[in-house]
C-alpha positions in Angstrom: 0.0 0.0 0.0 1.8 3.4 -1.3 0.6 6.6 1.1 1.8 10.2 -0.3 2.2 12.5 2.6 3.5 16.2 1.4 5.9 14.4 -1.3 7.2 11.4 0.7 6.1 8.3 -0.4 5.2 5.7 2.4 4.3 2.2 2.5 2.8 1.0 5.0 3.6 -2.9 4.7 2.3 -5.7 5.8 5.5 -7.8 6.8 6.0 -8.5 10.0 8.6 -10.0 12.2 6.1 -13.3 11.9 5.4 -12.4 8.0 1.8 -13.0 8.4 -1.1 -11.3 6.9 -4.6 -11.9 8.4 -5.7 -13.4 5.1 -4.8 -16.9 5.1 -1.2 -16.1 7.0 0.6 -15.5 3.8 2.6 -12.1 2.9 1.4 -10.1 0.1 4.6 -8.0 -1.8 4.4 -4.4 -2.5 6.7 -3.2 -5.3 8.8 -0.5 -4.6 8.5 3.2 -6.6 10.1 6.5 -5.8 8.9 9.5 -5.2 11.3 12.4 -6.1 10.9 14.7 -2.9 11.8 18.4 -2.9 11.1 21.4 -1.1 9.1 22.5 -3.5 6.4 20.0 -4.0 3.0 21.3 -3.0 1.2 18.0 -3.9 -0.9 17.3 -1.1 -2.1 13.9 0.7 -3.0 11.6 -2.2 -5.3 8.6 -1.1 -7.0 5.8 -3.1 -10.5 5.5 -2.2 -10.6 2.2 -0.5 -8.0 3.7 1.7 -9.8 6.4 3.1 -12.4 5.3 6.3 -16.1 5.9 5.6 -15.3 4.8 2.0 -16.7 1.6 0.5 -18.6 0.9 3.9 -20.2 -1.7 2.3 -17.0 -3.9 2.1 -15.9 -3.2 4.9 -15.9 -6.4 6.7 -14.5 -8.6 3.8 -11.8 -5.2 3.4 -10.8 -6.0 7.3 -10.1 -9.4 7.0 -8.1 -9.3 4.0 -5.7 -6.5 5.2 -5.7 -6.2 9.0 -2.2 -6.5 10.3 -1.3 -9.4 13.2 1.6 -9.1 15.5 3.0 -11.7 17.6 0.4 -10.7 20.2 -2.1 -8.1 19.2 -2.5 -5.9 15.7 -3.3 -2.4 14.2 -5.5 -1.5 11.4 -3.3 -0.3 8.2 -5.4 3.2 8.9 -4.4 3.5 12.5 -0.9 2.7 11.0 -1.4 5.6 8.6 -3.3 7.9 11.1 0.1 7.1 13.8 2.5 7.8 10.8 0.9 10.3 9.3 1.5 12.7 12.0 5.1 12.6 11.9 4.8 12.2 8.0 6.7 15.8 7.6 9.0 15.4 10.6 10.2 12.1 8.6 10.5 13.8 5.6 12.8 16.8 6.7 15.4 14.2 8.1 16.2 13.3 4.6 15.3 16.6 3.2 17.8 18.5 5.8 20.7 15.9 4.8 20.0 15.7 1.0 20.0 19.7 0.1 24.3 19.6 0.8 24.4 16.1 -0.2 22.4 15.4 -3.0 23.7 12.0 -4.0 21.4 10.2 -1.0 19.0 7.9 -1.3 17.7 4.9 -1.5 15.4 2.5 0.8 15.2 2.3 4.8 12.9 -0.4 6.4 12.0 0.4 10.0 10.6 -2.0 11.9 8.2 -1.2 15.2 6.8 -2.7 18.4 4.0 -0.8 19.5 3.1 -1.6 23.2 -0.6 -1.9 24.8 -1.3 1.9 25.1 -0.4 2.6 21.3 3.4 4.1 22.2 6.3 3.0 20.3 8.1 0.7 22.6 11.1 -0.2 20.1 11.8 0.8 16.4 14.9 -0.4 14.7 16.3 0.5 11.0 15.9 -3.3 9.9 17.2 -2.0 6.2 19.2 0.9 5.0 20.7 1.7 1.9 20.6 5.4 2.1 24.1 5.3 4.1 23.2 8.5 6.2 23.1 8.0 9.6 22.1 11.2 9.9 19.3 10.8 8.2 18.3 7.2 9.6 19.3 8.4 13.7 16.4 11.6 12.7 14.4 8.6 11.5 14.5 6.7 14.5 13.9 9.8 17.0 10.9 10.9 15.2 9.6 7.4 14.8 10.2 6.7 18.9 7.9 9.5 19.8 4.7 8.1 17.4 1.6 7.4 19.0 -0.6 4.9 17.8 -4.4 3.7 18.8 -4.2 1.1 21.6 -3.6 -2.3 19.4 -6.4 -4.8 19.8 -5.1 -8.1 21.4 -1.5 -6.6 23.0 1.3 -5.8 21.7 1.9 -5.4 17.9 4.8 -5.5 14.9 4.6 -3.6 11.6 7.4 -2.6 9.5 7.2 1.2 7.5 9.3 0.8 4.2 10.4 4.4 3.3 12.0 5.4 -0.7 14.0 8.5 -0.6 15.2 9.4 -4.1 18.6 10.7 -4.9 18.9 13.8 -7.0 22.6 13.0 -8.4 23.4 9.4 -9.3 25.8 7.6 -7.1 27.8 4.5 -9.0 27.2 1.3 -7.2 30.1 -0.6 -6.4 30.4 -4.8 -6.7 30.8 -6.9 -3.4 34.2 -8.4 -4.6 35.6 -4.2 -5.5 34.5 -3.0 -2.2 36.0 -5.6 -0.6 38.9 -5.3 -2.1 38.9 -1.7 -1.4 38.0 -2.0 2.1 40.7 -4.8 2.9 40.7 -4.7 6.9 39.4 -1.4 7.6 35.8 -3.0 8.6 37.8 -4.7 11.6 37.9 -0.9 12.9 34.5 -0.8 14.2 34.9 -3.9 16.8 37.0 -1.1 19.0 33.3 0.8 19.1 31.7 -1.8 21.7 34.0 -0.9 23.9 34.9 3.0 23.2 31.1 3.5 23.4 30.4 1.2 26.3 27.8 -0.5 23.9 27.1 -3.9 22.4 28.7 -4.5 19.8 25.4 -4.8 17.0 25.5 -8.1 14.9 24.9 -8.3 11.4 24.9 -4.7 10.3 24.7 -3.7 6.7 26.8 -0.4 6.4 26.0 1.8 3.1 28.7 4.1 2.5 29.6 6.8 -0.1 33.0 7.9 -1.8 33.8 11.3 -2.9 36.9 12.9 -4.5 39.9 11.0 -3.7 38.6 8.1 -2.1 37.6 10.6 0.4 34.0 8.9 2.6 31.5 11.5 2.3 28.6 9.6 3.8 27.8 6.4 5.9 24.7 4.4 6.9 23.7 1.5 9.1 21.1 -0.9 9.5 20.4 -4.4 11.2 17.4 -6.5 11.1 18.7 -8.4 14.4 16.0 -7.8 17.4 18.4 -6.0 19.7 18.8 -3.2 16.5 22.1 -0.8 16.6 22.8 1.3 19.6 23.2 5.2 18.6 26.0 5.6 20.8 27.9 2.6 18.5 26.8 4.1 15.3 27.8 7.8 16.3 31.4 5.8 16.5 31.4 3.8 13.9 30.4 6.7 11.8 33.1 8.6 12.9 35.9 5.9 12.0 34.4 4.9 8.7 34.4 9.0 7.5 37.8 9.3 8.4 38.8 6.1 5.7 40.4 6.6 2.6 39.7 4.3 -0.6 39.9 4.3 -3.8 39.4 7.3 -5.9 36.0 7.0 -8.0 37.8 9.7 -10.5 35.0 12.3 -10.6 32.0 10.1 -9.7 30.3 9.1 -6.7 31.0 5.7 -5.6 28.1 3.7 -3.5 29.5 0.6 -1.8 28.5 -1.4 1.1 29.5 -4.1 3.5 28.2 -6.5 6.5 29.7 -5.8 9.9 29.7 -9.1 11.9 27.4 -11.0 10.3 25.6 -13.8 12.4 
């Protein structure tokens, strides 16, 4: 399901850490599309009908069963999903925004995974996925998602994950697993010294998304990790910081995009 809110395109998805849909337990795949977002876009809230409530009232019971969203314990509709989101909807949007207007070669995809506990507050949200290698841009994510507020789920506690498509506005050259490793070498070895120079755990399986700039010079870095305990802030902040002070290979005039997996499980 694709939700436009003031130029940022949304889904709202229906994958959870079970991977069930109410309707016969099976997932049902949303492609991807991007929405180019810019300060300028005065598009408001776009909606298909069936998504609005009051809509279609005469489907509405065979509509709730097909896309009501279970968590391990409890669920939320995909509207209270929306309503929840929808609020922060510009808040999320100026995190990449903010980041993109000096460096315009971000984006890409973010997946951020949420608990939402019995009285419809966020009690965890993780960055599951990440290619936009900001962490800038995925930390802003995080805070503004932490302070969402959702209806009371029905049943307890309950998992959805919010896929989010930010759209680069210069194009970035993606690098191949076997040049960025040869590029990196060692240097990934580096962020192990974080657990302790932060005084926190030491994240497994972390996807870092990185960017290269004029002389092999790291103009950007991201992290994501879809394991339950998530990345601590306090070991990204460091992380970040070693991984921007690296020096690889010169991409001669482009901008390289390369990533790597950090202690992979």
């Amino acid at each position: 399901m694709l939700y436009q809110f003031e130029g940022l395109a949304l889904w709202l998805a229906a994958a959870l850490a079970i991977g069930s849909v109410a309707c016969g337990g099976s997932e049902k795949k949303t492609e991807a599309s991007s929405t180019e977002i810019s300060d300028g876009d005065d598009d408001g809230p776009t909606r298909r009908r069936s998504q609005v409530p009051g809509m279609d009232d005469d489907d509405d019971d065979d509509d709730d069963d097909d896309v009501s969203i279970e968590g391990l314990k409890g669920h939320l509709d995909p509207y209270d999903i929306q309503t929840g989101v929808g609020r922060r909807s510009e808040a999320l949007a100026r995190c990449f925004q903010t980041a993109a207007k000096r460096k315009k070669f971000l984006g890409g995809q973010v997946e951020l995974s949420f608990t939402v506990a019995r009285d419809g507050s966020v009690k965890s949200v993780n960055a599951s996925k990440s290619s936009v290698g900001s962490w800038k841009v995925e930390k802003c994510l995080l805070g503004e998602s932490q302070i969402m507020k959702f209806k009371k789920p029905k049943g307890g506690e309950a998992e959805f994950s919010l896929p989010l498509d930010f759209e680069a506005r210069r194009i970035a050259n993606w690098w191949s697993e076997e040049k960025a490793e040869e590029a990196l070498g060692a240097m990934p070895l580096e962020l192990s010294a974080c657990a302790g120079e932060s005084s926190a755990a030491d994240p497994k399986n972390v996807w870092v998304t990185l960017y290269l700039g004029n002389r092999g010079v790291v103009e950007s870095v991201g992290f994501a990790s879809p394991h339950k305990d998530g990345i601590e802030a306090d070991w990204a902040d460091c992380a970040a910081t070693k991984v921007s002070a690296w020096t690889l290979t010169d991409p001669l005039g482009k901008i390289a995009k390369l990533g790597f997996r950090y202690n992979p499980e």
